[in-house]
N, C-alpha and C positions, 0 to 999 in steps of 0.2 A: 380300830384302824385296819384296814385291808393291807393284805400280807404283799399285795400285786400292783402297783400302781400305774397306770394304762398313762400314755402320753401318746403326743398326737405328730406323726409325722408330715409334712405336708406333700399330698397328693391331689394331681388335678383327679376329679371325678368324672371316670369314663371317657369321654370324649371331648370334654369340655375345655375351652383353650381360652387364650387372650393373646391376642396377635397386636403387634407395630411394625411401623416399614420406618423408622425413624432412626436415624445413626447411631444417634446415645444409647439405643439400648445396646450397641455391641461391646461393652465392657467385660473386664476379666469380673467374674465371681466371687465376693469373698468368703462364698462357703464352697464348700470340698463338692465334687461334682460328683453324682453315683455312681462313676464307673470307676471311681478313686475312694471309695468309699471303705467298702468291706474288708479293712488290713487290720481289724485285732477282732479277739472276739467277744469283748463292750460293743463295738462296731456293730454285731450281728444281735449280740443282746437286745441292743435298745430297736432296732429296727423291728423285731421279734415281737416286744412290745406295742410300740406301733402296731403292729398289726393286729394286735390283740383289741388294740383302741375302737375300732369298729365294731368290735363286739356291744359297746354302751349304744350303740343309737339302733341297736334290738329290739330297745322298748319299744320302737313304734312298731314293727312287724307282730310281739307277742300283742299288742291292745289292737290291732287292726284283726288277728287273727282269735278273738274273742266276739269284738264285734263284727264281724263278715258272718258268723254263726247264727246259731240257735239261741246262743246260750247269752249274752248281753245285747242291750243297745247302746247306742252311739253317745244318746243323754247329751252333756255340755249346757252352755246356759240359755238356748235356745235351738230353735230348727236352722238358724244359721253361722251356727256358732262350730268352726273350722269345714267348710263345707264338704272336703276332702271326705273329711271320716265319716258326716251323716249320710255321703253317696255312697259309700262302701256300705257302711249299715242296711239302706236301702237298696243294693244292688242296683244303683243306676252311674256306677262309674263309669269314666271316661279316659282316655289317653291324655288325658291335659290334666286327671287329678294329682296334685300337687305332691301329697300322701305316698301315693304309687313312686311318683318319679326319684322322691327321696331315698324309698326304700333302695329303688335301683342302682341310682347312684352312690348310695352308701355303700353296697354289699359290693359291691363292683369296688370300690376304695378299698375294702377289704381283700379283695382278691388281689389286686393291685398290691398291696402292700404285701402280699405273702408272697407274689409270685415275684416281687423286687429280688428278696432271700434269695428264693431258687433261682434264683437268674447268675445268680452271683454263690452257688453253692459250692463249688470247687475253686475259688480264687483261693482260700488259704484252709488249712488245716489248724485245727486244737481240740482239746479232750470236751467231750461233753457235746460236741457239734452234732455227731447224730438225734441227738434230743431236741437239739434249737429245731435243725430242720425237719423232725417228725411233727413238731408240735407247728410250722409254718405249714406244713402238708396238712393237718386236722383244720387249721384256720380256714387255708382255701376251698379244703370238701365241706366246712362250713358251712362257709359263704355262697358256695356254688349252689349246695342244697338251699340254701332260702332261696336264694335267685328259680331254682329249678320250679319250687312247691311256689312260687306267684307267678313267675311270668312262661313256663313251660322250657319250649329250647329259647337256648341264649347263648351269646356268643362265646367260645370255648378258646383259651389260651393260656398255653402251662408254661413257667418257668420262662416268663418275659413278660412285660409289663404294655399293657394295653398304652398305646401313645397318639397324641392325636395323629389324625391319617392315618391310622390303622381301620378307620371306622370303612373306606371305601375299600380296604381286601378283606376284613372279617367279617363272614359270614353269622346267622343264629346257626347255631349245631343241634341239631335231635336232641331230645334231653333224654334219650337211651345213652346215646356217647356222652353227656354231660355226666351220666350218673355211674357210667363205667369209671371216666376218669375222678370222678369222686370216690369209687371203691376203691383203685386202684392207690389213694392217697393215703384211704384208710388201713387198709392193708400193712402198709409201708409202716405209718404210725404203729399199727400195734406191733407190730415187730422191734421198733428202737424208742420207745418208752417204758418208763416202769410203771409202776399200779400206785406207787406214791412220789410224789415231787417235792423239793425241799422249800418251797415255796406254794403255800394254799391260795387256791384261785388258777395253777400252772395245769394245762390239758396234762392227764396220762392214761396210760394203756387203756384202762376202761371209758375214760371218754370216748377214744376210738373206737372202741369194742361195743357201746352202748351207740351210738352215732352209726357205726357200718349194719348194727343188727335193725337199726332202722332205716338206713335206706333199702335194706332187702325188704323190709316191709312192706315199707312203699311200693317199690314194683313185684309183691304178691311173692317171692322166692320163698316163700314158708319156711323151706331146709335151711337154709342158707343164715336165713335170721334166727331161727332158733337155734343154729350149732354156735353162733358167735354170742348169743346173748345167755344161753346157759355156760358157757365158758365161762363170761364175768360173774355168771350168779355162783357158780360155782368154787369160781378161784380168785373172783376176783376179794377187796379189800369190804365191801360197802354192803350195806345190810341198811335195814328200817328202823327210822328214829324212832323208838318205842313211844313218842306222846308226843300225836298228831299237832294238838293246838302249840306246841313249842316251834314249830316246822320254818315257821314264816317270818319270825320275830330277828332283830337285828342284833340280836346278843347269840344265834343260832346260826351262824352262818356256815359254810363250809363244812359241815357236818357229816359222818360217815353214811348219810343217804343220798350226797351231793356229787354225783359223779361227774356231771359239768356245770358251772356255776359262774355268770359273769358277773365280774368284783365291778361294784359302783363306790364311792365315796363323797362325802360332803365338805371335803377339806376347799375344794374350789367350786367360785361363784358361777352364774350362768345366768343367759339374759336369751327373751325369744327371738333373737335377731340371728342366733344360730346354736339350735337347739345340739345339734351333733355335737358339737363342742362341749356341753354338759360332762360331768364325771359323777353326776350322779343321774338315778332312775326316774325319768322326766313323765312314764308314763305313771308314775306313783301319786305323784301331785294330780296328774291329769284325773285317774280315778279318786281320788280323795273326796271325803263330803262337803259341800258347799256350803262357806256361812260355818262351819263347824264350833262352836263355844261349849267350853265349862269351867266351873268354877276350877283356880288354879288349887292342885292337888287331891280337888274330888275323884270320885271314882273313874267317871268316865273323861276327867284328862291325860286321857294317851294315845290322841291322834291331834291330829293338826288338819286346817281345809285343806280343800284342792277344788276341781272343777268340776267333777261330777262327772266324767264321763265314762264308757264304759259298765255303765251299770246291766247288772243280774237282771233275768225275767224273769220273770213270776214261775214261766216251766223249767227254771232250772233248778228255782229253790223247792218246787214241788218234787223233782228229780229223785233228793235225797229219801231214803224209808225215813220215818217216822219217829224210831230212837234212834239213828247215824248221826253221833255227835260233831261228825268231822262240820255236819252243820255252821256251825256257829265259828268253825276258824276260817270256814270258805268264806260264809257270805256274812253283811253285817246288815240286821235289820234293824235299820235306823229308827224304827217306830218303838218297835219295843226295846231297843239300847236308850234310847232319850227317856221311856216311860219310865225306866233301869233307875236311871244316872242322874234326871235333869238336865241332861245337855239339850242345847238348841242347833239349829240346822237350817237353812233355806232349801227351795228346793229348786230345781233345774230343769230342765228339758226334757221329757220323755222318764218325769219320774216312777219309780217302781217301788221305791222303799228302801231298795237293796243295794250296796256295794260292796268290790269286790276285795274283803278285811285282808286277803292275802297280800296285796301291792297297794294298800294305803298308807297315808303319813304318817310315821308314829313320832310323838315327841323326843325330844333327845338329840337331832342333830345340828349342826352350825347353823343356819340359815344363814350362810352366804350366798350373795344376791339374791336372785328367785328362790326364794325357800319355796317356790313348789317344783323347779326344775332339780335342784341340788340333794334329793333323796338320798340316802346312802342305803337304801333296801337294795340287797343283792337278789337277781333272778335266778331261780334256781333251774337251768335250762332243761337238764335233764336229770331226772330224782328216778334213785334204787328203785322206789315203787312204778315209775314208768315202764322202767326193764323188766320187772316181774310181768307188768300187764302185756307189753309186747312180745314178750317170749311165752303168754298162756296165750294169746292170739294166734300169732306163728304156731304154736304146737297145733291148737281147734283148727284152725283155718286150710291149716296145713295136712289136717285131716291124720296127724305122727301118733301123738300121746295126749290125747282129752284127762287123763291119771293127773301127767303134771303138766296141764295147763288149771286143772283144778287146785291142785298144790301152787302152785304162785298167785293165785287169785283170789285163794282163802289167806295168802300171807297178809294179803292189802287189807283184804276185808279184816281179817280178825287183829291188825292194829287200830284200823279204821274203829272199831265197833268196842274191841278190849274184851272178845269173848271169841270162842270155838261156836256159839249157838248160828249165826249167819252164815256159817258155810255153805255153799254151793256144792252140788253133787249130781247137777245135769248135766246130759253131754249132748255133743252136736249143732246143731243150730240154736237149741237151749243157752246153751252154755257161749256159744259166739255171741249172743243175745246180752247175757249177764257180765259179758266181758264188755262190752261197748259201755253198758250202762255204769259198770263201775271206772273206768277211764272217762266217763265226761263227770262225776261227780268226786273223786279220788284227783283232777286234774284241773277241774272247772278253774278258770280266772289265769290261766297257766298259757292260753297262747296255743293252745295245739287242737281244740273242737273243729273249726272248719276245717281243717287237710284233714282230720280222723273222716269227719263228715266224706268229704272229696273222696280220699283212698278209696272206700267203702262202698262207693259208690248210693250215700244214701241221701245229698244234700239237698236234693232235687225236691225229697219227701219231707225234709226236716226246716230248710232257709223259706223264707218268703222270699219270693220274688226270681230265685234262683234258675239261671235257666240253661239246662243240659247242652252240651256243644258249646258253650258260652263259657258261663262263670266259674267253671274248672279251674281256669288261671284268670289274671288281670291283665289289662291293656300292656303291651308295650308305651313307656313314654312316647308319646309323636311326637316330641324334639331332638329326640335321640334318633329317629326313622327318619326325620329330616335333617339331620346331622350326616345321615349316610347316602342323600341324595337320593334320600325313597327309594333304597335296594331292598330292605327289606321290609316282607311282608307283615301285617298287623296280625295279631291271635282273631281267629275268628270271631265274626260276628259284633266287634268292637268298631 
């Protein structure tokens, strides 16, 4: 059972309204209005949570940002089956993809809901309040950061809650100022969190600290990210789970390599009529194998179907060396698992053989309602081994200490592998080289190859279809641009 239970506050999305000119609706309220709201501090708790609630409909941003890559395709049970994702796949999206507009509106709820908090952060005092509101400041530089890494600049509002008719004064903001006021949030956090919380699943110090050493990465600060992400390697609580194949499994959660981790649960049902609503990991079903059967308590009964989507390519499973056992807890190769086990399997759309064993179904949990929406796999957002990789990038890239960007990269590698013999001992562009390649296979299925791609400036060489000026970011919604009376401009070339 998850230590953090996420509930859902009700928030209009973005701009979105529902207007009447009718009498009846001017009635008193029988619930507490939010500017009457925030007088104990249960009050601030559960909002707190809410906010955190937005973190579950994640899952669509990490499997859209798996598939926008190199590294899976889109799969499902056909070429028209969510057409959302296979235009993302294909880089032929549009401002009307459905996919897009959700993430938008979702991450915008979440900002929404943390910037409620701070709206209201000085209406009363009690012990423990600087923590509520560091851990609403981590949620918003969040949320902002997904919003920044798909749709570029976008509109900027602290510590008050986006309301309709705000859409004709607020402007999109540079996403240099988007990502200042992102630091600036981070900042704050690490300053009034501690390194452990009395509740697992709860942000602390090193979330921030691992979340600010990468948004400096993102805009190239080398110094900057490497002073804050050796800090947590340094002092922080978290280290690498000594055996890699335990990493992903649902009896492993929360773990000291877990430094942000969004809690999913299967205690409630969920239906596709609003997938956000889910409380469990909707994109775990989504990647699951199609058709999946075994005998009950054979060997290979311990997953359950799903859709098929999101599936591994052929160069990503070629990626791994040769003996890199982390093989087989990445990716699952359905050919030779069935030849294993006897299990049977269908196949889907754009198959390859291969899915992604890290966020697939495993048996064991309620299957209430859509047992494929209701997963209780928690995402592990950001893992010890990320920070290690980001902070030996930062150091190379950064041109500081090639020494210990080598020392954090043989950390990964030699859990990865369970020997000293694959260590790395080139530097330079070598070594940026071996750092890339161990982050896409060390991370693969994880939700983070396209932006590495992006940042790098290398997607151009590595996506099909992919085109420089362009597919950097994703369409703004064009209901949301026609929400604002066509003020604002569209991301180029869309």
């Amino acid at each position: 059972m998850k230590n953090i239970k996420y509930i859902a506050l009700l928030v209009v999305s973005v701009f979105t309204t529902i207007s009447c000119s009718d009498d009846f609706v001017d009635v008193a309220s029988q619930n507490e209005s939010s500017e009457n709201y925030f007088n104990s501090e249960e009050d601030y708790q559960n909002a707190l949570i809410g906010a955190y609630d937005l973190l579950q409909s994640t899952y669509l941003n990490v499997m859209l940002g798996e598939i926008a890559s190199d590294n899976t395709l889109a799969g499902g049970a056909s070429a028209t089956d969510v057409p959302g994702i296979q235009q993302v796949d294909d880089m032929i999206h549009t401002s009307s993809n459905e996919q897009l507009r959700s993430i938008w509106g979702w991450m915008f709820a979440g900002v929404n809901r943390a910037n409620y908090i701070l709206e209201f952060q000085d209406k009363i005092d009690f012990s423990g309040k600087a923590n509520v509101l560091a851990q609403a400041r981590f949620l918003r530089a969040y949320y902002y950061f997904e919003l920044v890494k798909w749709f570029g600049d976008v509109p900027l509002v602290v510590d008050k809650r986006f309301l309709f008719g705000d859409q004709f004064d607020v402007d999109r903001t540079p996403k240099e100022q988007v990502y200042a006021q992102i630091e600036l949030d981070l900042i704050s956090a690490i300053e009034n969190l501690p390194y452990t919380q009395t509740q697992a699943g709860r942000i602390t110090k090193g979330s921030a600290q691992a979340l600010l050493g990468k948004i400096y990465l993102y805009q190239d600060k080398f110094g900057a990210s490497a002073l804050v992400l050796e800090d947590l390697i340094n002092n922080g609580p978290h280290d690498l789970v000594t055996d890699y194949s335990t990493l992903f499994e649902n009896d492993n959660e929360n773990t000291v390599e877990s430094v942000f981790e969004v809690q999913y649960t299967d205690l409630e049902g969920a239906g596709f009529d609003c997938l956000q609503c889910s409380e469990g990991n909707v994109a775990v079903g989504f990647n699951g194998v199609r058709n999946y059967s075994a005998d009950p308590g054979s060997e290979g009964d311990i997953f359950d179907s799903g859709f098929s989507f999101n599936v591994p390519t052929q160069e990503v499973f070629d990626e791994f060396e040769d003996d890199d056992p982390r093989i087989d807890t990445a990716i699952l190769d359905i050919e030779a698992w069935a030849a294993q086990t006897g299990i049977t399997y269908g196949i889907g759309n754009e198959h390859t053989g291969y899915f992604n064993r890290k966020y697939i179904a495993r048996k064991g949990d309620s299957n209430i309602g859509d047992q494929n929406l209701t997963n209780p796999n928690n995402y592990r957002a950001i893992r010890f081994a990320d920070v290690l990789l980001m902070a030996a990038e930062a150091l190379n890239r950064g041109s500081i200490a090639d020494d210990r960007a080598q020392n954090y990269l043989n950390r990964v590698r030699q859990r990865g592998f369970g020997d000293m013999n694959h260590n790395v001992s080139v530097t330079g562009n070598a070594l940026t080289n071996a750092i890339y390649h161990e982050r896409r296979i060390e991370l693969v299925g994880e939700g983070h190859r396209f932006f590495d791609l992006v940042r790098t400036g290398r997607a151009a060489q590595e996506i099909d279809g992919f085109m420089p000026g362009k597919h950097e970011v994703f369409p703004i919604p064009q209901i949301e641009i026609e929400l604002t009376g066509n003020r604002w401009a569209q991301n180029p070339m869309y």
